[in-house]
C-alpha positions in Angstrom: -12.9 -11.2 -7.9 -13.1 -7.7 -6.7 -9.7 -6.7 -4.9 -10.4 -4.1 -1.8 -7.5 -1.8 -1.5 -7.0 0.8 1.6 -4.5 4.0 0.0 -3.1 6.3 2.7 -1.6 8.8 0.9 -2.0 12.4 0.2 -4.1 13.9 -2.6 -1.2 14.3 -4.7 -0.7 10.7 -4.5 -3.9 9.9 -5.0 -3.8 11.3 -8.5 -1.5 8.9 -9.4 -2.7 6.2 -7.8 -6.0 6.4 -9.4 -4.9 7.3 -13.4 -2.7 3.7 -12.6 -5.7 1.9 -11.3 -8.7 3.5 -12.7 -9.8 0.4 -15.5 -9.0 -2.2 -13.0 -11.1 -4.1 -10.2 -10.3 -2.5 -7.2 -12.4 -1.3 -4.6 -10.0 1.2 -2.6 -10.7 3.2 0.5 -9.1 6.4 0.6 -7.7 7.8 3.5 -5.4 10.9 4.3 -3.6 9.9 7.9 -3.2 6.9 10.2 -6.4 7.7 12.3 -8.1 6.9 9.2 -6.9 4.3 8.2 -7.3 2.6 11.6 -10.8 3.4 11.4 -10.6 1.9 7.4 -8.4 -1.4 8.3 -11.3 -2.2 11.3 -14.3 -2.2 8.6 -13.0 -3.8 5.6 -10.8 -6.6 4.7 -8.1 -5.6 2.6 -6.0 -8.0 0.7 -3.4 -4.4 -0.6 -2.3 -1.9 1.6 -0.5 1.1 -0.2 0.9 3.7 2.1 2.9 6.8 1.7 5.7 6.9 4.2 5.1 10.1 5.7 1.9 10.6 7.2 0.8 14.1 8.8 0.3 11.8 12.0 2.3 9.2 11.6 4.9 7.1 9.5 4.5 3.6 7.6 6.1 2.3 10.6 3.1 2.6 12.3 1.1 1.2 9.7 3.1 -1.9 9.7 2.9 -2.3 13.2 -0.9 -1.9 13.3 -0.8 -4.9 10.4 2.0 -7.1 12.2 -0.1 -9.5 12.8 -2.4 -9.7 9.8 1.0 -9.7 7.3 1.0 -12.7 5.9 -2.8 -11.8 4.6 -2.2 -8.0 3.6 -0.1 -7.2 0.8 1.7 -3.6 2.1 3.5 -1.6 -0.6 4.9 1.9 0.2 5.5 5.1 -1.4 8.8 6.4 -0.4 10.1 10.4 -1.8 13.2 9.1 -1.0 15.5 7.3 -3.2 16.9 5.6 -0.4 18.1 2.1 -0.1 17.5 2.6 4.2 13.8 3.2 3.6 13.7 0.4 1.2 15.7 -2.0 3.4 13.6 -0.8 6.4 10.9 -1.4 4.9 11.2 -4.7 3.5 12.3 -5.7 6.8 9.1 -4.9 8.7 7.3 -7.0 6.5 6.3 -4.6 3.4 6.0 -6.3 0.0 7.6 -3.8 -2.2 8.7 0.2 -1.8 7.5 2.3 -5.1 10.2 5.7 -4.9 9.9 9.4 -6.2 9.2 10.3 -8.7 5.9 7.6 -8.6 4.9 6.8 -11.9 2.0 5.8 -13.2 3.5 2.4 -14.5 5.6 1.6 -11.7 2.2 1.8 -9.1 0.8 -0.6 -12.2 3.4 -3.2 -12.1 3.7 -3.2 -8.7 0.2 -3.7 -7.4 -0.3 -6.2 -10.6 2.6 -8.0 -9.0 1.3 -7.9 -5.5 -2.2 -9.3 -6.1 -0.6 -11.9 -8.7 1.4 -12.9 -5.7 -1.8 -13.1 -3.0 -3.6 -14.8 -5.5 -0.6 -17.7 -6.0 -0.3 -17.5 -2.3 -4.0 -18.5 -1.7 -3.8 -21.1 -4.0 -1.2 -22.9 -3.0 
């Protein structure tokens, strides 16, 4: 099974992103802001969503509201700079899987999208 994956995040993260995910199966769409990845969430069906938490429109609270109603389909995981246990907390409350923090390495983005789709895939079969 291919996994589809929409990535808002800058080119900096994208780097990183991609040296973590670049032997697996994952179809991503890239996107820079939120008006993208509006356009990206209408065309595709995404089982991950991996957001940075500042967007130059927008915040992952506006992702998460755009998704509220699709959460218990799409997997969201966000990339906080902050070490901060308010964005974490914040997060998690709005309904996003996991928060990956500054500095983002390469492994933590593997674990934590291996973990997420493990976790879609138990979901489905259950």
């Amino acid at each position: 099974m291919r996994w589809r994956m929409l990535a808002i995040c800058s080119t900096e993260k994208r780097e990183v992103i991609e040296s973590a995910i670049s032997e697996w199966s994952l179809e991503v769409c890239w996107c820079l802001t939120l008006q993208a990845a509006r356009r990206g969430l209408r065309r595709g069906n995404h089982a991950l969503v991996l957001c940075e938490a500042g967007l130059p429109d927008g915040t992952y609270h506006d992702v998460m509201k755009l998704l509220r109603h699709k959460l218990d389909q799409i997997r969201v995981i966000v990339l906080s700079d902050l070490q901060s246990e308010d964005c974490y907390s914040q997060a998690i409350e709005m309904g996003a899987f996991d928060v990956i923090s500054a500095p983002h390495k390469r492994t933590d983005v593997q674990w934590i999208i291996m973990r997420a789709v493990q976790g879609y895939a138990e979901r489905r079969t259950a």
